[in-house]
C-alpha positions as CSV (number, residue, x, y, z in Angstrom):
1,X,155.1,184.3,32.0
2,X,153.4,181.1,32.7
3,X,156.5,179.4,34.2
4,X,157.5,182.5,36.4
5,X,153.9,182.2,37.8
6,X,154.3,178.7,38.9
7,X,157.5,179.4,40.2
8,X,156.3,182.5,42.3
9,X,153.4,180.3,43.6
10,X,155.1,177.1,44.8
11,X,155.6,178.4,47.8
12,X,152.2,179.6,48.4
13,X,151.0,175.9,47.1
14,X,153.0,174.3,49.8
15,X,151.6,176.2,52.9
16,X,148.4,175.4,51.5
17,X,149.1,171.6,51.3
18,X,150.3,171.9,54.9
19,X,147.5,173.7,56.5
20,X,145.2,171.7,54.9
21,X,146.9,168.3,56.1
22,X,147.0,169.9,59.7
23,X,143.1,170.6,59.4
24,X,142.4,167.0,57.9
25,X,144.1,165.6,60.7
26,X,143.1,166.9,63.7
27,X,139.6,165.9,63.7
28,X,141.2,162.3,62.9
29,X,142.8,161.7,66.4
30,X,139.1,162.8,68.3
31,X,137.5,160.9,65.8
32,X,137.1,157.7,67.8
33,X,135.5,160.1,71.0
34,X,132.8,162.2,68.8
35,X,129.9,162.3,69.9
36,X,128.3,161.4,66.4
37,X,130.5,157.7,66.9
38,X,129.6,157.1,70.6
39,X,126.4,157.9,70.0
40,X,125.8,155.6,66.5
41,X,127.3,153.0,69.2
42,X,124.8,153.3,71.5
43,X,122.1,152.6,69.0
44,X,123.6,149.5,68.7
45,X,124.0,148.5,72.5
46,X,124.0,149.6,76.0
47,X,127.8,150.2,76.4
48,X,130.6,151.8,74.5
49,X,134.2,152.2,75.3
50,X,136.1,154.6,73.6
51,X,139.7,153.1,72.6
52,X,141.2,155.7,74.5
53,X,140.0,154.5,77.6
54,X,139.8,150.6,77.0
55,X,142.6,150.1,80.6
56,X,138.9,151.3,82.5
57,X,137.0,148.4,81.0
58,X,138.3,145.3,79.7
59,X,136.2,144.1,76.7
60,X,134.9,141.1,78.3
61,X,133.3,143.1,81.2
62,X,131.9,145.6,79.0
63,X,130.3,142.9,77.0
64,X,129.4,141.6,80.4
65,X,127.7,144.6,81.5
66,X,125.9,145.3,78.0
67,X,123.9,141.7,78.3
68,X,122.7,142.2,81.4
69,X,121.5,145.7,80.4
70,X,119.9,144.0,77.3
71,X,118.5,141.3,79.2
72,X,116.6,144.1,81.8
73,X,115.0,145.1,78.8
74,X,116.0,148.5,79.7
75,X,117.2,152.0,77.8
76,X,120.6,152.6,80.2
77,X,123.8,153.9,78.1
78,X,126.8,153.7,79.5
79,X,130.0,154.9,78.0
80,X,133.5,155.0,79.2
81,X,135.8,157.9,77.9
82,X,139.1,159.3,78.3
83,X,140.3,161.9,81.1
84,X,140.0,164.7,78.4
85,X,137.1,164.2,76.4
86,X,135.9,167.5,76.1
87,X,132.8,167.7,78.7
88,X,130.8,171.1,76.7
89,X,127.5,169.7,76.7
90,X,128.7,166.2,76.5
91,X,125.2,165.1,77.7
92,X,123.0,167.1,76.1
93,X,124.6,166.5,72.6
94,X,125.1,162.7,73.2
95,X,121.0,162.6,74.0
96,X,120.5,164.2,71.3
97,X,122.8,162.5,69.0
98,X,121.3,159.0,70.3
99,X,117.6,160.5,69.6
100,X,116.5,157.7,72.3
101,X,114.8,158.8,75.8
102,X,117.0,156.8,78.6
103,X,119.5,156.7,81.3
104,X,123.3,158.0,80.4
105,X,126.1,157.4,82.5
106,X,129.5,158.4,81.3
107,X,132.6,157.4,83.2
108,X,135.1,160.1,82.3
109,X,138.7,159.3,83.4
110,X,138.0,159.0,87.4
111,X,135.4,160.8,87.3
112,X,131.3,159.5,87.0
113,X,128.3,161.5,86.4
114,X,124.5,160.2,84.8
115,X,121.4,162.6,83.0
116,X,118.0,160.8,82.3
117,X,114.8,161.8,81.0
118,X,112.2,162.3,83.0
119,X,110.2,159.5,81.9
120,X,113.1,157.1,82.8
121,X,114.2,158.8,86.3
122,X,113.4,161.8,88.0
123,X,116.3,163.9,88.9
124,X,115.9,163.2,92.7
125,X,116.8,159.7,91.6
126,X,119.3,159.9,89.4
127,X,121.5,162.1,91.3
128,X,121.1,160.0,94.6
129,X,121.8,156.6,92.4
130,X,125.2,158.9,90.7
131,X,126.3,159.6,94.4
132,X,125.8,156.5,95.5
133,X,128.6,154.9,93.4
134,X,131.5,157.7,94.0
135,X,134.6,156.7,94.5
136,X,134.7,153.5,92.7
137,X,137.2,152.1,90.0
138,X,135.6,151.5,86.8
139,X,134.4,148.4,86.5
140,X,132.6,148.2,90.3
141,X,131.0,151.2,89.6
142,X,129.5,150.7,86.1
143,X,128.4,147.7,87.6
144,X,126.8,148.8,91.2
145,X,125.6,151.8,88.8
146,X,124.2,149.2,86.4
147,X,122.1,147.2,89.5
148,X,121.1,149.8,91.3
149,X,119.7,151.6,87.9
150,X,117.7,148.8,86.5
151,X,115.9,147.9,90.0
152,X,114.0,151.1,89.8
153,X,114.2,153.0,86.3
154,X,111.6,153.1,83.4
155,X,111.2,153.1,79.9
156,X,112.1,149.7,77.4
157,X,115.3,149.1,75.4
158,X,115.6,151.0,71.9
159,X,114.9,148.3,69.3
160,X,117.5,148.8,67.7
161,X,119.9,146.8,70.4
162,X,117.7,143.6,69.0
163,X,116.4,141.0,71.6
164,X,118.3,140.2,74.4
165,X,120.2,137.0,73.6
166,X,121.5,138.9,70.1
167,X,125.2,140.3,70.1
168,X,123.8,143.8,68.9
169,X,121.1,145.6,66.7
170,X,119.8,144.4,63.4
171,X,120.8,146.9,60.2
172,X,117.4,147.6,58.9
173,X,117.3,147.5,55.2
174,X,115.2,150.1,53.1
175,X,112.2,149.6,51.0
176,X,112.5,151.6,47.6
177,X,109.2,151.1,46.6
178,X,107.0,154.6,47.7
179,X,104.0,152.5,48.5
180,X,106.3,149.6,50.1
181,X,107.3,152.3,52.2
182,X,104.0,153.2,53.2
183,X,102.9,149.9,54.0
184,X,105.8,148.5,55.6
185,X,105.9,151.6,58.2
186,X,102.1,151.1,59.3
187,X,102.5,147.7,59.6
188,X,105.7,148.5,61.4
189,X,104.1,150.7,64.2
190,X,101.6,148.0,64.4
191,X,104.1,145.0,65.1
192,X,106.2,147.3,67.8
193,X,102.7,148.9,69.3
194,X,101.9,145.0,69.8
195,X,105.0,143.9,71.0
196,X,105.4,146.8,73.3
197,X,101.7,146.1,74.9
198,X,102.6,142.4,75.1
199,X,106.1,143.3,76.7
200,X,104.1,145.2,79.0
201,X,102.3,142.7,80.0
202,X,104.5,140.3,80.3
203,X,106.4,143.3,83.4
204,X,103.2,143.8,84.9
205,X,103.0,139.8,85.6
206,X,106.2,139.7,86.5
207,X,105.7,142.3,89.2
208,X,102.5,140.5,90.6
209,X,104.1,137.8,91.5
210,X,106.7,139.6,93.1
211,X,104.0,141.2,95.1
212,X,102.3,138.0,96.0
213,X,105.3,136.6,97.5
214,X,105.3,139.9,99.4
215,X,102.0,139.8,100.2
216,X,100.9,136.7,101.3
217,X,104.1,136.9,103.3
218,X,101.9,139.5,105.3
219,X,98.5,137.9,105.1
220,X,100.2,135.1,107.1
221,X,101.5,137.3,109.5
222,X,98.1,138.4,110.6
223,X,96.8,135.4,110.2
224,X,99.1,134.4,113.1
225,X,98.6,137.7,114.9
226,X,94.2,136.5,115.1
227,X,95.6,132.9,116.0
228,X,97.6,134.7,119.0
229,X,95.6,137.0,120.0
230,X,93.6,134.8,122.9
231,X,90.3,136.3,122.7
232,X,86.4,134.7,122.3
233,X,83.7,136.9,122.0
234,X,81.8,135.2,124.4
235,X,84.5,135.3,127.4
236,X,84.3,137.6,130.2
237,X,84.7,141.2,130.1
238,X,83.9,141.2,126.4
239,X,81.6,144.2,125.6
240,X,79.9,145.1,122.2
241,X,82.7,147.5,121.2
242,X,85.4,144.5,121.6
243,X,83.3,142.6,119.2
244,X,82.8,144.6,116.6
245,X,86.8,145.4,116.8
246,X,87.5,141.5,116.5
247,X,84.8,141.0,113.4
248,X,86.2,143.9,112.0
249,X,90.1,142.5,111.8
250,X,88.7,139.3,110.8
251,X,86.3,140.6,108.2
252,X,89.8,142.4,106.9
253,X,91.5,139.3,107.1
254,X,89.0,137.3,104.5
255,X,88.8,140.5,102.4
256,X,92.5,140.8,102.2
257,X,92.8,137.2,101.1
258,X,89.8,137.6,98.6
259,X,91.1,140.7,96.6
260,X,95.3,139.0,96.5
261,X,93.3,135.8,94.9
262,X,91.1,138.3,92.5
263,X,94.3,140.3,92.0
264,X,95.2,141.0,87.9
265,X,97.5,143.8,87.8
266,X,99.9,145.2,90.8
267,X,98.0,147.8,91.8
268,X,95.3,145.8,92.7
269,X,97.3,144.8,95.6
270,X,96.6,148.1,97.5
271,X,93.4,146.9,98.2
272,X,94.7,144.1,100.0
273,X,97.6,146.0,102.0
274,X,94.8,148.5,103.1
275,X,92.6,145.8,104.2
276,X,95.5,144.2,106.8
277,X,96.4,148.0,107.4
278,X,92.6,148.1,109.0
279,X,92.6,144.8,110.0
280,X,95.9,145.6,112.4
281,X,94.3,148.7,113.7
282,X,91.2,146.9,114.8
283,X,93.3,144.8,116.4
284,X,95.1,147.8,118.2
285,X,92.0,148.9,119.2
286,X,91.0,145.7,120.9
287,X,94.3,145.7,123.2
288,X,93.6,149.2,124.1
289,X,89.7,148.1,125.5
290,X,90.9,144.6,126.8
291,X,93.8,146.3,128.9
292,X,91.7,149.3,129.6
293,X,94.1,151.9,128.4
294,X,92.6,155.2,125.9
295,X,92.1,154.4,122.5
296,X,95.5,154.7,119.9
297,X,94.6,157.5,117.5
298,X,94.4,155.8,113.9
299,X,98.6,156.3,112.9
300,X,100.1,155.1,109.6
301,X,101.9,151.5,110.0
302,X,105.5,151.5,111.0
303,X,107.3,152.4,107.9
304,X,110.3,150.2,108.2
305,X,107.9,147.0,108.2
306,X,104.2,147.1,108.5
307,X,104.1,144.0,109.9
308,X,105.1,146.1,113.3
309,X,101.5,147.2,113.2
310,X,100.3,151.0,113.5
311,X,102.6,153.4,114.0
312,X,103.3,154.9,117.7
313,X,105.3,158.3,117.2
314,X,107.2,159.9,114.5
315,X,110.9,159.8,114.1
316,X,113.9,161.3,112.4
317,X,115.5,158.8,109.8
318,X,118.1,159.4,107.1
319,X,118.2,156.7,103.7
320,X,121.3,156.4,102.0
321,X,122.4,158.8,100.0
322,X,119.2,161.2,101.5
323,X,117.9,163.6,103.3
324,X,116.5,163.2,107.1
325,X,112.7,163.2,106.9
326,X,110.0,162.3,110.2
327,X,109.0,158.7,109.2
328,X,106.0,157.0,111.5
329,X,107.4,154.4,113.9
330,X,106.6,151.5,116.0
331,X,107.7,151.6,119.8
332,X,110.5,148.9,119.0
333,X,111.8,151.3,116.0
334,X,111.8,154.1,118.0
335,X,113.7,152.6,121.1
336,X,116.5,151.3,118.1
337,X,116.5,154.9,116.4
338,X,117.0,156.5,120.0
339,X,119.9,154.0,121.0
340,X,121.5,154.5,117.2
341,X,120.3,151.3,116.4
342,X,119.1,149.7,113.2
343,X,115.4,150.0,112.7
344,X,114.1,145.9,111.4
345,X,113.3,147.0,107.9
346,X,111.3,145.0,105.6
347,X,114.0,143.3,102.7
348,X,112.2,141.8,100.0
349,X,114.1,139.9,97.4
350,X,115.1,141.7,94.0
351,X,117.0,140.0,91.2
352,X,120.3,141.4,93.0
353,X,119.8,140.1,96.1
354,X,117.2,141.3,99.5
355,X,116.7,144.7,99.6
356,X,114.6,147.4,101.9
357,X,111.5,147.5,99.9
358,X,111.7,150.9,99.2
359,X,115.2,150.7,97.2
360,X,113.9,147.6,95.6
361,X,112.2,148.9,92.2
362,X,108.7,150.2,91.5
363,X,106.6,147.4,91.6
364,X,106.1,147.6,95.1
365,X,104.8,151.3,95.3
366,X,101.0,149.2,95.0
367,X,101.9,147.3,98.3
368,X,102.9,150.1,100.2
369,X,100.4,152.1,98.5
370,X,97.8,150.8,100.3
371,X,99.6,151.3,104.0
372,X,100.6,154.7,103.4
373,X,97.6,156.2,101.7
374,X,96.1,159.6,101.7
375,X,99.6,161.3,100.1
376,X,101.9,160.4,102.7
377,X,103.7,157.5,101.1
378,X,105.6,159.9,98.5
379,X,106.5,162.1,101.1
380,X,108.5,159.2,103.0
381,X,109.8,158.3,100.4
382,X,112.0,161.4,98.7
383,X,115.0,160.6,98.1
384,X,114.9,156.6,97.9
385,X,114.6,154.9,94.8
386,X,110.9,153.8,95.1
387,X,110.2,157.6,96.1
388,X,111.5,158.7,93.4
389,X,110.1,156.6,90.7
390,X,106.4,157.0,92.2
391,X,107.1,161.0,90.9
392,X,107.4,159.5,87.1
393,X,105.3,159.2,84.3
394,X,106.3,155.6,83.8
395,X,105.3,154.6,87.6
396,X,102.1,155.5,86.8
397,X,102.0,153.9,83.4
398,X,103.1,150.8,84.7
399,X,101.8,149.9,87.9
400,X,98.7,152.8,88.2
401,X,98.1,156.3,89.5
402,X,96.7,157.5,92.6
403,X,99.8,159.5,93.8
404,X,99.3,162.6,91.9
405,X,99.2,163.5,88.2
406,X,102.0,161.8,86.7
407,X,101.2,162.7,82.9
408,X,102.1,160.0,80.1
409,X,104.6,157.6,79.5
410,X,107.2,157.4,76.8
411,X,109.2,154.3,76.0
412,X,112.9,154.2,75.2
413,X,112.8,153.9,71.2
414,X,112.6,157.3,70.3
415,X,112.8,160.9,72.1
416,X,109.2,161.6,73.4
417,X,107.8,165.2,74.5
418,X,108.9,164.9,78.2
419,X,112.4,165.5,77.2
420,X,113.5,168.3,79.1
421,X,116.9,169.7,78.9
422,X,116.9,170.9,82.0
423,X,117.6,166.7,83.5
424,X,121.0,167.0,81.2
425,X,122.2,170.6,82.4
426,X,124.1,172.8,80.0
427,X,126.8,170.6,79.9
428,X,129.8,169.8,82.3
429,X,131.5,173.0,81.6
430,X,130.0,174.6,84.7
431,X,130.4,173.6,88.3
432,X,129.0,170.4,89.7
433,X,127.9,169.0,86.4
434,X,130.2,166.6,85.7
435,X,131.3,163.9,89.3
436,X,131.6,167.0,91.6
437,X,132.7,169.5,88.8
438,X,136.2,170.3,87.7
């Protein structure tokens, strides 16, 4: 009885054996594109290529592009997958997988699309910097992608990745000890509380200079403006109200050099940007009463430079990648604009070369801060990179509020509370998500 019963059953046994090798391995050929392995990647540095897709991005340009991530100090992932990967809420499970708030950029065959948190990028931003860098084979895009990211994102790098100059992140081993534990994680939180307030630091000194280049760059300008500008107080035709125009630009002239050489933090340098903001207007004043024309109406400065002095009329521009939007103008601007000409923008120099201030990182929202005051700054600036990071909460944590109510600020180690699902969509299953949708 026993034998027939084995006999019977062979059969039976071996359909078993092969179903159950067909469902061992086919998980095994995804296994080296699950989200659970890019993401335990990821923990361990900036970029991860899956095997698959390793003709995209040769090893020594993804180890390339991870330093210079790790040396920005900054929480951008990039990884590099095959054609089809399945996309069903390839984001949203890969931020969650990770557990760290950041910037995610997948290159997905031909095809590129980024999600951030909102503390890192605002969505205005993000999808402007994704469209920005269509159409280009892997390695230039990553790259430009890369740049254009870390010039105007927030947060810090999980610690986990270890300091810049190391290959990849540390293991950490655990304490048995129950006490140890407890002791070891206080004075844990302590030692990455410091070193996060010190790192702080350390950006917000880095940004002040970059803004006292900037700055004294326009100090000197006026300066040479007062030098040129031909007029004693004591000459003929001079009248009260021409004095107290030409005290006023120079009291705005010693006040803007006073508060750049008292300056601690960047956003002490909207004081000084107001000040020559006055100081120009003054001067605009004076012109009007020497030459005997009406008085200008007080205008913003030209927006391209405000070095052109105040603004004369309002005209249409368009930024890369944006939307048209009325932008105050100088006469010279406006006569380029209206022969489909080049405005002369102000470039300042970034890490990646001379840029238009406004597509050249957040430290210099405090500069033109205090020439476009009152509100109207953000509105210029929708759509462009400095625009967009003045709506975060890490603007305002790192460089100081006075644009709006920007919240708190969460840094890149773990997932904070501004997480919102929303910034990663449902997925690339549905149009658009995914580098125009499939």
């Amino acid at each position: 009885m026993k034998a027939v019963t084995r006999t019977r059953s062979l059969p039976a046994l071996l359909l078993a054996l092969v179903l159950a090798a067909l469902t061992v391995t086919a998980p095994r050929a995804e296994a080296a594109t699950d989200v659970s392995v890019i993401a335990a990647a990821l923990r361990q540095g900036p970029v991860y290529v899956d095997p698959a897709a390793s003709a995209q991005l040769s090893a020594g340009d993804a180890d390339a592009l991870a330093r210079r991530i790790k040396d920005a100090g900054k929480p951008l992932f990039i990884a590099v997958l095959p054609a089809d990967h399945p996309t069903r809420n390839l984001f949203a499970d890969l931020r969650t997988a990770t557990g760290v708030t950041g910037l995610y950029g997948i290159r997905l065959g031909d095809r590129f699309d980024a999600r951030a948190d909102s503390s890192v990028m605002s969505v205005p931003a993000r999808q402007n910097l994704v469209a920005s860098v269509q159409g280009e084979d892997a390695k230039t895009q990553l790259n430009d992608f890369a740049d254009r990211a870390l010039a105007g994102m927030g947060g810090s790098a999980p610690a986990s990745w270890g300091s810049p100059s190391d290959g990849g992140g540390v293991p950490v081993t655990g304490l048995i000890v129950g006490g140890a534990v407890l002791v070891a994680g206080g004075a844990g939180v302590y030692t990455l509380a410091r070193r996060n307030r010190r790192r702080r630091a350390e950006e917000q000194r880095a940004a002040l200079e970059k803004l006292r280049v900037v700055v004294d760059e326009d100090i000197t300008a006026f300066g040479e403006e007062l030098d040129r500008l031909d007029f004693h107080p004591a000459e003929s035709g001079a009248d009260d109200a021409m004095r107290a125009d030409y005290e006023r630009a120079l009291d705005a002239y010693e006040q803007a050099k006073t508060a750049m050489a008292a300056a601690a933090r960047p956003e002490d340098v909207r004081a000084v940007t107001r000040a020559l903001e006055d100081g120009r207007f003054s001067l605009a004043q004076l012109a009007a009463r020497r030459e005997h024309r009406p008085l200008p109406e007080r205008r913003p400065p030209c927006f391209f430079d405000p070095r052109h002095g105040p603004s004369v009329a309002d005209a249409v521009w368009t930024p890369a990648a944006g939307a048209p939007r009325e932008v105050p103008v100088c006469a010279a601007d406006r006569a380029r604009l209206a022969d489909g000409r080049d405005p002369a923008v102000r470039e300042v120099d970034t890490q990646y070369g001379r840029r238009p201030y406004w597509d050249a990182g957040p430290a210099y929202g405090p500069w033109a801060g205090g020439y476009f005051g009152g509100g109207l700054l953000p509105a210029l600036l929708v759509g462009t990179m400095l625009g967009s990071m003045m709506a975060t909460p890490s603007y305002a944590a790192d460089y100081g509020s006075g644009y709006g109510d920007f919240g708190g600020y969460e840094g890149g180690d773990v997932s904070g509370p501004d997480f919102d699902p929303g910034d990663f969509g449902g997925g690339f299953d549905s149009g658009g998500d995914f580098g125009g949708g499939f």
